[in-house]
C-alpha positions in Angstrom: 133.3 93.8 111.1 135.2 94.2 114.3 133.1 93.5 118.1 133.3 96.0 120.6 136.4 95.3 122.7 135.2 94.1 125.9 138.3 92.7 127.0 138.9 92.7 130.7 140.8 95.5 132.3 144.3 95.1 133.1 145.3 94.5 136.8 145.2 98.2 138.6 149.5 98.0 138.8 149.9 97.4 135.4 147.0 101.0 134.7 149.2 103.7 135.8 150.6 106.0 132.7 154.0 107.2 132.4 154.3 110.8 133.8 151.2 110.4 136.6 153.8 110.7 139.5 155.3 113.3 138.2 152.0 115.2 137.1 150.6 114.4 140.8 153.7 116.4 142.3 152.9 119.2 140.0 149.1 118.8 141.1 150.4 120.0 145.0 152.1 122.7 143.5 149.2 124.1 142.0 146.4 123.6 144.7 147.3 127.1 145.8 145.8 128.7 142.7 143.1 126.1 142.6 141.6 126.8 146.0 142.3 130.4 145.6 140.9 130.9 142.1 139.4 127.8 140.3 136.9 126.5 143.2 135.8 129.6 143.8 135.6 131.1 140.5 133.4 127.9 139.6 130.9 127.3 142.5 130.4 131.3 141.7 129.7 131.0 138.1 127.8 127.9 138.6 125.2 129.3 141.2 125.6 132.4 139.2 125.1 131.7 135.7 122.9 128.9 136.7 120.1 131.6 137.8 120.6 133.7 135.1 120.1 130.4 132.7 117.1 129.2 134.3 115.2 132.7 134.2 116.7 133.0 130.4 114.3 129.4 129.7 111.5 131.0 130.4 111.9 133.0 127.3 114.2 130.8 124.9 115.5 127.7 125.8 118.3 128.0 122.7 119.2 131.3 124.0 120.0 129.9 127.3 122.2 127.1 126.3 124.5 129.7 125.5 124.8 130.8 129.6 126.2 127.4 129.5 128.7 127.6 126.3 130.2 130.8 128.2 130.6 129.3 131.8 132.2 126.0 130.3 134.6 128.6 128.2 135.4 130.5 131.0 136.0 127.7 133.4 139.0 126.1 131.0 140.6 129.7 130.5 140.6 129.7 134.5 142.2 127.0 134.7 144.8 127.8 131.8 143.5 125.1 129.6 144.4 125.3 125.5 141.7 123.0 124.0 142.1 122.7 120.2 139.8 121.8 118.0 139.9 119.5 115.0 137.7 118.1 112.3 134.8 120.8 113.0 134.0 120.4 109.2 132.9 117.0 109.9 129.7 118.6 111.7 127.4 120.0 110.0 125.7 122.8 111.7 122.2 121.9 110.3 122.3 118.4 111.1 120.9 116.6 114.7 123.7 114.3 115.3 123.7 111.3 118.3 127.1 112.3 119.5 129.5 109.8 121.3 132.6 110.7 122.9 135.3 108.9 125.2 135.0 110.0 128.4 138.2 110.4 130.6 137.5 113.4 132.9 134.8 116.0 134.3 136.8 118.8 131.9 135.5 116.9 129.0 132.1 118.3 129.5 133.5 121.6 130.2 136.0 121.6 126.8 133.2 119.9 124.7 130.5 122.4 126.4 132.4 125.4 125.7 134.0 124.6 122.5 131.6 123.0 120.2 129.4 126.1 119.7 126.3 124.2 118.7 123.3 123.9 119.9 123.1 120.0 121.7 121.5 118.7 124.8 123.5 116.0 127.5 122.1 113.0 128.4 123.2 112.3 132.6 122.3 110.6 134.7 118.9 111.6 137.2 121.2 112.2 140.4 122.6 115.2 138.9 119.4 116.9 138.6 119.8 117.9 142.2 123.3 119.7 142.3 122.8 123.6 142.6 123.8 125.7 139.3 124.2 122.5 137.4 121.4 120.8 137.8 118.8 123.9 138.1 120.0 124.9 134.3 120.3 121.3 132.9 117.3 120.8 133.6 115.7 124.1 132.4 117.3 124.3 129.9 116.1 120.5 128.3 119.0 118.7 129.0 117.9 114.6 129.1 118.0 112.9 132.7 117.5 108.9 132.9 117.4 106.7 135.7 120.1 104.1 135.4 118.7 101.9 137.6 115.6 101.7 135.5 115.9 100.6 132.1 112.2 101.5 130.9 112.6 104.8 132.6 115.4 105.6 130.8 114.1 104.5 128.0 110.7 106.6 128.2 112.9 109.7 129.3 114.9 109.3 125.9 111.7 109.0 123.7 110.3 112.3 125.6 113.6 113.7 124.8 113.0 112.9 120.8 110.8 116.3 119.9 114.0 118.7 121.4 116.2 117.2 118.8 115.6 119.2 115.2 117.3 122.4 113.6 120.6 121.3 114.3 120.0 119.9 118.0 122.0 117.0 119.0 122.0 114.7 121.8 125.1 113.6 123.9 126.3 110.6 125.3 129.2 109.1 126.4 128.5 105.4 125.4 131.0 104.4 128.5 128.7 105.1 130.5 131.2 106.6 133.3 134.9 107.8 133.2 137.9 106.0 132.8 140.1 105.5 136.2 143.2 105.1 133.8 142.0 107.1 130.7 141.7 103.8 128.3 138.4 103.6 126.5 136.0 100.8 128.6 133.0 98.9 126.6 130.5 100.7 125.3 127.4 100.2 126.6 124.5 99.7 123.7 121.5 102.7 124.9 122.8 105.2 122.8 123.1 102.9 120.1 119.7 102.3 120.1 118.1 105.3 120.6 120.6 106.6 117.1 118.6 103.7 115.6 115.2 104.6 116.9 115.4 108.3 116.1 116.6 107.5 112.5 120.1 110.0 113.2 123.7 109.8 112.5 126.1 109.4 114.8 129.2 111.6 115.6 131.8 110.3 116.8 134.4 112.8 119.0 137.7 112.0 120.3 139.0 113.9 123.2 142.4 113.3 124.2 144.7 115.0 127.2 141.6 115.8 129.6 142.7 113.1 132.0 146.1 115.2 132.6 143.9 117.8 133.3 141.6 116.5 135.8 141.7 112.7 136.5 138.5 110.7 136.6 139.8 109.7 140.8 141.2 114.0 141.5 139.6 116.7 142.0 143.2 118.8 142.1 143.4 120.1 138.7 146.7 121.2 136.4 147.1 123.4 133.7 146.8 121.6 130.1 145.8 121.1 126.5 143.0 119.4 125.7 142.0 117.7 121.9 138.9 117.5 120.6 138.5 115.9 117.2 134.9 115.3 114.8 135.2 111.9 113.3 133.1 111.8 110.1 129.4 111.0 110.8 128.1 107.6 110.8 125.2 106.4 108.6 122.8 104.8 110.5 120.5 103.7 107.9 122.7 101.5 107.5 122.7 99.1 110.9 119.9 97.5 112.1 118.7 96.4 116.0 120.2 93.0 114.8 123.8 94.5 113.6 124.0 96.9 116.8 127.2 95.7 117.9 128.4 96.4 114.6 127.5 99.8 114.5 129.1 100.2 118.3 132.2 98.7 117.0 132.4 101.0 113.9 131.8 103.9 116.0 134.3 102.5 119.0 137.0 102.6 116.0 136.2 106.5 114.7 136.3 107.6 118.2 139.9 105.6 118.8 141.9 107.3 115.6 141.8 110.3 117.4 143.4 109.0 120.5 147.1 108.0 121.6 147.9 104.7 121.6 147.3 104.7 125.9 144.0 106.2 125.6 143.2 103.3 122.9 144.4 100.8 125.8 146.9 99.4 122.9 
């Protein structure tokens, strides 16, 4: 089977995509709207809906993930984003899934969040515990925080994490690690991997393509834009073992790439 591509990034000239200058003009044109409507419509909802989510936890956890699903939803119709969906079939809505995903943008979590429509939980990373709305609610609401700078207390926050997962929960990660500067796939790093192998669960591979137009990983000015999500058919994971892990990243490296354009691949 094919290794994970951990070839080395291209030199920065050679990263920029065809269209970025003209998409950054159009950027300035729509700051306007963006610091008239968009910030403040989401630190609003955030602080908002964050309160209402944590006091929601108190009584049902499930029931306030969907505070969450409805601020996400809201936040890409602000912003005049069409994200389509493809391959839902591929999910099946009684089935924990591992889900990995490409990671190009902060409007993936925000088109993922409020267009899946399942019930899943995020694995991030412990410093966003602390942000107001965000982290109040993630954390509530059972979301999974680890401490990248400690391997066994990221390790011990996953295993705490491994009663949340049944009736359909999922976990997410975004095997990257961090987003793309240029919207190429980086290496995969192996923790989610693992913790697939460990809790016995298939993994789900999802493509999302187009976010980086949207917001790129370096903005924070936003544009107008559709985003793609597609479900790659699950991956068996009875089938890998510890010792065939980079086989199994590789595999699911591969699902996650047919979904993408040939930049996003880095072909």
């Amino acid at each position: 089977m094919n290794q994970p591509d951990d070839r080395e990034p291209l030199p920065e000239s050679h990263q920029v995509e065809p269209g970025t200058r003209d998409r950054e003009l159009l950027r300035w044109l729509y700051t306007p709207y963006c610091a008239g409507v968009v910030y403040p419509w989401f630190i609003g909802t955030t602080v908002s809906m964050g309160i209402a989510a944590v006091a929601m936890t108190k009584i049902s956890p499930r029931l306030a993930f969907h505070f969450g699903t409805a601020w996400a939803w809201m936040m890409c119709k602000v912003n005049w984003n069409r994200v389509r969906v493809h391959g839902r079939e591929n999910a099946d809505p009684s089935q924990s899934y591992v889900i990995m995903m490409n990671h190009q943008s902060q409007f993936d979590i925000l088109a993922f969040y409020g267009h899946y429509g399942r019930q899943f939980r995020w694995v991030m990373k412990e410093e966003l515990r602390k942000v107001p709305g965000i982290g109040w609610y993630t954390s509530a609401g059972g979301h999974v925080f680890i401490d990248r700078s400690d391997r066994a207390k990221a390790i011990a926050s996953l295993n705490a994490a491994k009663p949340l997962l049944d009736g359909g929960i999922s976990v997410v990660f975004f095997p990257e690690g961090t987003r793309s500067k240029d919207g190429r796939m980086r290496p995969f790093k192996k923790g989610g991997f693992m913790t697939a192998l460990q809790m016995d669960l298939p993994i789900l591979p999802v493509s999302i393509s187009g976010s980086r137009h949207v917001l790129p990983a370096s903005g924070y000015r936003s544009l107008p834009g559709p985003i793609d999500i597609t479900f790659q058919p699950p991956i068996d994971t009875s089938h890998y073992t510890e010792d065939t892990v980079l086989d199994l990243m590789a595999d699911t490296r591969a699902a996650i790439a047919s979904g993408l354009t040939p930049w996003e691949r880095g072909d």
